[in-house]
C-alpha positions as CSV (number, residue, x, y, z in Angstrom):
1,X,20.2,-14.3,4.6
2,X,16.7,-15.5,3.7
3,X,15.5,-14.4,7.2
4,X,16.4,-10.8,6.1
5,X,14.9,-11.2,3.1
6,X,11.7,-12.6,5.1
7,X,12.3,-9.8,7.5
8,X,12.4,-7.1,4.7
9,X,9.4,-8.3,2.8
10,X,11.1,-8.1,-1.0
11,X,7.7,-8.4,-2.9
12,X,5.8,-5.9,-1.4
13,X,9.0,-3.3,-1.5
14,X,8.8,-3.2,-4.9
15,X,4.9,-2.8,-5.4
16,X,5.7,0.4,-3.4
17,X,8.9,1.0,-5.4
18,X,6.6,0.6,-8.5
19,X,3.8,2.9,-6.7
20,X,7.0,5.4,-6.6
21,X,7.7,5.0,-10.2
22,X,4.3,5.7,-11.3
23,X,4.3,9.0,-9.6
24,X,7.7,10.2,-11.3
25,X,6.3,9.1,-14.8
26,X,3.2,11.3,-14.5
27,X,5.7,14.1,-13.6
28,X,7.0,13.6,-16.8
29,X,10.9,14.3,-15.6
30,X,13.4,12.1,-17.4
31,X,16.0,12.7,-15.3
32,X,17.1,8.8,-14.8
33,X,19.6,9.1,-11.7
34,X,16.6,10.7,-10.2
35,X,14.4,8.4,-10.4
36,X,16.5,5.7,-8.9
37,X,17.1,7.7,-6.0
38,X,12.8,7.4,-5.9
39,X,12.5,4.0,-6.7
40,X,15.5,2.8,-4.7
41,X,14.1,5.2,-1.7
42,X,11.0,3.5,-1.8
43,X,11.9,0.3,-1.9
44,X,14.2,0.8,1.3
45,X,12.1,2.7,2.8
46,X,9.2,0.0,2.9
47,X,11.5,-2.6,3.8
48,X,12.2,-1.0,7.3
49,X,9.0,-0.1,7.5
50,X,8.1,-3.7,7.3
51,X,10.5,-4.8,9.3
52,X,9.9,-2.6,12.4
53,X,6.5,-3.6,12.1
54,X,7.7,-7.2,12.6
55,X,9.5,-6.0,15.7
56,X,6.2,-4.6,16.8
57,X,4.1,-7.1,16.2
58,X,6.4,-9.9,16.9
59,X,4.2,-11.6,20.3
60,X,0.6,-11.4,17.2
61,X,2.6,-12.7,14.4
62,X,3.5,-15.8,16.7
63,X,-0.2,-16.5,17.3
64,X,-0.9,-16.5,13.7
65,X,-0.9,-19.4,11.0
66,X,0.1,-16.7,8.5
67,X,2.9,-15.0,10.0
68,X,4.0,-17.6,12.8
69,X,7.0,-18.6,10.5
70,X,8.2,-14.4,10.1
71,X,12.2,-14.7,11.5
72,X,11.2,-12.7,15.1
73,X,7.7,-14.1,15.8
74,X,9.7,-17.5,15.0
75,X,12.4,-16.7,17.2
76,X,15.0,-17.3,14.7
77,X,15.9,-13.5,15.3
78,X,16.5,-11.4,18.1
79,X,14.0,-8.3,18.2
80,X,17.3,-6.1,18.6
81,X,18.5,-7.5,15.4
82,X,15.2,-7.1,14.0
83,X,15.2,-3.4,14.9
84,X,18.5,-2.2,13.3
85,X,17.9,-4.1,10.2
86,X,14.9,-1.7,10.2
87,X,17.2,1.4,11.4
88,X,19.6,0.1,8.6
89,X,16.9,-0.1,5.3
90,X,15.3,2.7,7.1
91,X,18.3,4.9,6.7
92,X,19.4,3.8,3.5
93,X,16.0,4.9,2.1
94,X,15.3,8.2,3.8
95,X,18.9,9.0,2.1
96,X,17.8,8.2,-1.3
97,X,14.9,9.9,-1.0
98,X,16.8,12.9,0.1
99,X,18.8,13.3,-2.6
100,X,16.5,12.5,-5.2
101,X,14.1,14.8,-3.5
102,X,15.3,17.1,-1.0
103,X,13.9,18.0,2.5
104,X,10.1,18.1,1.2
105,X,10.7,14.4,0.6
106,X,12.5,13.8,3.2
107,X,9.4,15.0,5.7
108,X,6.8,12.8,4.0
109,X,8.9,10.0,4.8
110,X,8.9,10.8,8.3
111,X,5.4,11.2,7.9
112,X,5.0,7.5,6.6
113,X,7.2,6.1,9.3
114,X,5.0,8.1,12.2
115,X,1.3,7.3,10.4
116,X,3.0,3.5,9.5
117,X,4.6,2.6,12.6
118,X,3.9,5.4,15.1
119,X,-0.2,5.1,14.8
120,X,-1.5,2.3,12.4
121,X,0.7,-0.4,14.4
122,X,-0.5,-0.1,17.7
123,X,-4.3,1.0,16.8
124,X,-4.4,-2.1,15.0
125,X,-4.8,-3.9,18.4
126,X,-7.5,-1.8,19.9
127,X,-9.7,-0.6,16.8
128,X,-11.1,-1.9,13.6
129,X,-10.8,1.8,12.3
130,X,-6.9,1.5,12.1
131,X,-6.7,0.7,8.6
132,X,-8.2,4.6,7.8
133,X,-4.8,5.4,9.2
134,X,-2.5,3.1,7.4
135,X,-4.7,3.9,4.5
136,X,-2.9,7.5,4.1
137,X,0.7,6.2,4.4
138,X,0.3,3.3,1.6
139,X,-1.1,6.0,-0.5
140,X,1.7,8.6,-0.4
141,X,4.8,6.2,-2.3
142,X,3.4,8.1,-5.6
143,X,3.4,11.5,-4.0
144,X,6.9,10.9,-3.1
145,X,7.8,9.7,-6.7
146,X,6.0,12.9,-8.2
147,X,8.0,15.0,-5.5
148,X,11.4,13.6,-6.7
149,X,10.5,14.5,-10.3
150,X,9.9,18.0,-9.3
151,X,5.9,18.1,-9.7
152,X,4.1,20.8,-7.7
153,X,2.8,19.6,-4.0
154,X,-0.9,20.5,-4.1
155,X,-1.2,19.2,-8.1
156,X,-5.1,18.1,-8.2
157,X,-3.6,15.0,-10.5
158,X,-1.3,13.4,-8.0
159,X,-3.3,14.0,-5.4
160,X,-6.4,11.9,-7.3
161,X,-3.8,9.0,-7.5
162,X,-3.6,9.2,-3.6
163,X,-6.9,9.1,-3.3
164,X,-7.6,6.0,-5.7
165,X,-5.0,3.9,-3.8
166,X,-6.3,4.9,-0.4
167,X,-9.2,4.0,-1.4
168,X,-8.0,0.4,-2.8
169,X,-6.2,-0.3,0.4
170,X,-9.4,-0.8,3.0
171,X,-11.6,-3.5,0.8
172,X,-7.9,-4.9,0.1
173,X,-7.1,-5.4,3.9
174,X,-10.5,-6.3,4.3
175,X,-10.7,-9.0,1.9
176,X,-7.6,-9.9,3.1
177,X,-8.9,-10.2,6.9
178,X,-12.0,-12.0,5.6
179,X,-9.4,-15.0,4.3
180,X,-7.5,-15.4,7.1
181,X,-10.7,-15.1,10.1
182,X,-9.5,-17.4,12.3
183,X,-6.0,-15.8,12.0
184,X,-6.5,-12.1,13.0
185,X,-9.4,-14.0,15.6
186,X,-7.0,-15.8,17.3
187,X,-4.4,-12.8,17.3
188,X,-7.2,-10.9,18.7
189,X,-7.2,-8.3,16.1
190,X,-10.8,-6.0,16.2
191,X,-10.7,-6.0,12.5
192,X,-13.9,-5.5,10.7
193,X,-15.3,-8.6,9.3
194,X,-14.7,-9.9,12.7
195,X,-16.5,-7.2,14.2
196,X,-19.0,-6.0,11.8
197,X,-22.5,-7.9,11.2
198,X,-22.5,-8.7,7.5
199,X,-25.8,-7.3,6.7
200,X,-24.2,-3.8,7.3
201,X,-20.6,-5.1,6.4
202,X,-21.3,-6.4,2.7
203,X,-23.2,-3.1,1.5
204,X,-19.8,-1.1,3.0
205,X,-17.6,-2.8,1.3
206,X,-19.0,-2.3,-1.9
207,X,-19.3,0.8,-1.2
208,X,-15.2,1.4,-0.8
209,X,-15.1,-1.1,-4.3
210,X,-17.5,1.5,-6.2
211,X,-15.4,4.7,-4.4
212,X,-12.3,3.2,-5.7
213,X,-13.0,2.5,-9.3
214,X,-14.7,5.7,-9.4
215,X,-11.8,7.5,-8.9
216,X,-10.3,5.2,-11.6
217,X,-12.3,6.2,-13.8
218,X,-11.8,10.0,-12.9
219,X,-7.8,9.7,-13.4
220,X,-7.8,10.3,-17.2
221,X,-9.4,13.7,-16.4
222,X,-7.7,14.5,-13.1
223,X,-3.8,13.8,-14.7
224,X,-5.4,15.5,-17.6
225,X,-4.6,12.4,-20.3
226,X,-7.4,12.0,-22.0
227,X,-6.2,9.5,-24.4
228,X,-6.1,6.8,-20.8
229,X,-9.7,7.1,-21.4
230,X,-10.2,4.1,-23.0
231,X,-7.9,2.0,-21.7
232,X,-8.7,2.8,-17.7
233,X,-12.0,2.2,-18.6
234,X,-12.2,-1.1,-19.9
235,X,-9.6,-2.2,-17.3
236,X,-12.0,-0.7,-14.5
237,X,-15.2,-2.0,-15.9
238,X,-13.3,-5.9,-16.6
239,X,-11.9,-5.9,-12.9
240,X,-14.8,-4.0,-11.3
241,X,-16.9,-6.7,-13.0
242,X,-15.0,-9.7,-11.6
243,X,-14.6,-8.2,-8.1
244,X,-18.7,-8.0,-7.8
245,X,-19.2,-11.1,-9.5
246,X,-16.6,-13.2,-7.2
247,X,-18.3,-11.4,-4.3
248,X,-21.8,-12.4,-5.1
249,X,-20.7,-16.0,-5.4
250,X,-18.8,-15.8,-1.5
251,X,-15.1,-15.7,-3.8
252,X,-13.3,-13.6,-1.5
253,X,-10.4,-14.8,-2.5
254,X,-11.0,-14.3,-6.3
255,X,-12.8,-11.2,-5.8
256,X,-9.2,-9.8,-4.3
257,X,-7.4,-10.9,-7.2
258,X,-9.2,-8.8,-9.6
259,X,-9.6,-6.2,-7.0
260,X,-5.1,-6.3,-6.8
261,X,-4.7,-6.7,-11.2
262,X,-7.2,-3.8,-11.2
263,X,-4.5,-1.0,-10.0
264,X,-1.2,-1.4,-11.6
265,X,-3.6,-2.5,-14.9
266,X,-5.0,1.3,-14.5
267,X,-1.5,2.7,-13.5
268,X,-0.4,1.0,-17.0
269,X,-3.4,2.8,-19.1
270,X,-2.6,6.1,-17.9
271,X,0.7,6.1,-18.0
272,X,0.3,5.0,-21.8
273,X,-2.2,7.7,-22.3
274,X,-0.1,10.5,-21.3
């Protein structure tokens, strides 16, 4: 049991099942069997996400420190077995999403599995520039969650939230890639920091940090709440404040805990704006 609970990746399900709720909120439907069908689908859905991925990636997870212990790279289960757990959560999810949801749903879910598993997987091994791809599918669990509520597709609001978090995800994988070097070296992964010269690395990196609080701060307009205002401000500005700070003094690792308290802390304030 704990191997499919390693497999299945519990804690990171649920940031995404939370990323789902958020979108459903700003919808502002109340319709509570609904929303389980989005949170639930979510959560599933990410969980065979993540563990096809392990499947995948079973022969690099063995060469690293951080993911040698995962239950295939270990060998403590099959890759078959591996796979229709995936099939399994996979299924379970994509059915709660449809019925919360409908079809519409249903198709950016096969869009998250193909952009996920079908493209950001494999590039990872060849280019650096594979997280732009990922990117997209970690951003649309809130556009799934505003779906299911019955918000309108091409709503400038919802699609600001997507670009905030897609935005958060690359100097998150980056910073994330900068702690564990001699990991994603010795898995032979062409990520960035590995790849990049740090006089032109550093500068791009802000660069992402200042696009992603930016649209932060643009939410409160964008989901029309202007009483978020405040409150996504002064979360921005604290956590945009210890990210630069920690990454001046060479914290990576602090400077990626603000960077992570920074999102659901702005989710929060708009939410409590509405």
């Amino acid at each position: 049991m704990r191997d499919v609970v390693a497999l299945v990746r519990p804690r990171i399900s649920a940031m995404v099942a939370g990323a789902a709720a958020f979108g459903y909120l700003l919808a502002g439907n109340v319709s509570v069997w609904r929303l389980v069908g989005a949170v639930g689908g979510a959560f599933f859905l990410c969980a065979g996400c993540s563990a096809l991925n392990q499947v995948q990636e079973w022969r690099i997870d063995a060469r690293m420190s951080r993911t040698a212990s995962r239950p295939v790279a270990s060998g403590r289960m099959t890759p078959a077995a591996g796979a229709g757990a995936a099939a399994l959560t996979m299924g379970l999810g994509a059915g709660l999403y449809w019925m919360a949801g409908g079809a519409l749903v249903l198709a950016v879910c096969a869009g998250v599995v193909a952009l996920y598993n079908g493209l950001y997987t494999p590039l990872k091994r060849h280019t650096s520039f594979a997280v732009l791809v990922g990117g997209v599918a970690g951003a649309l669990p809130p556009y799934t969650g505003w779906l299911c509520a019955g918000g309108e597709p091409l709503d400038t609001g919802i699609l600001g939230v997507g670009l905030m978090i897609y935005l958060w995800q690359v100097p998150h994988f980056w910073m994330l890639a900068e702690l564990h070097r001699e990991d994603f070296a010795a898995a032979g992964l062409p990520v960035t920091p590995l790849r990049m010269p740090r006089r032109i690395f550093n500068p791009l990196m802000y660069l992402w940090v200042v696009g992603y609080f930016t649209a932060a701060l643009a939410l409160p307009v964008l989901v029309d709440a202007p009483g978020a205002a405040l409150g996504v401000t002064a979360a921005s500005a604290a956590c945009g404040v210890g990210v630069g700070l920690c990454g001046m003094w060479g914290r990576t690792g602090r400077a990626m805990v603000w960077l992570n308290a920074s999102l659901p802390l702005v989710c929060v304030a708009v939410l409590l704006g509405l």
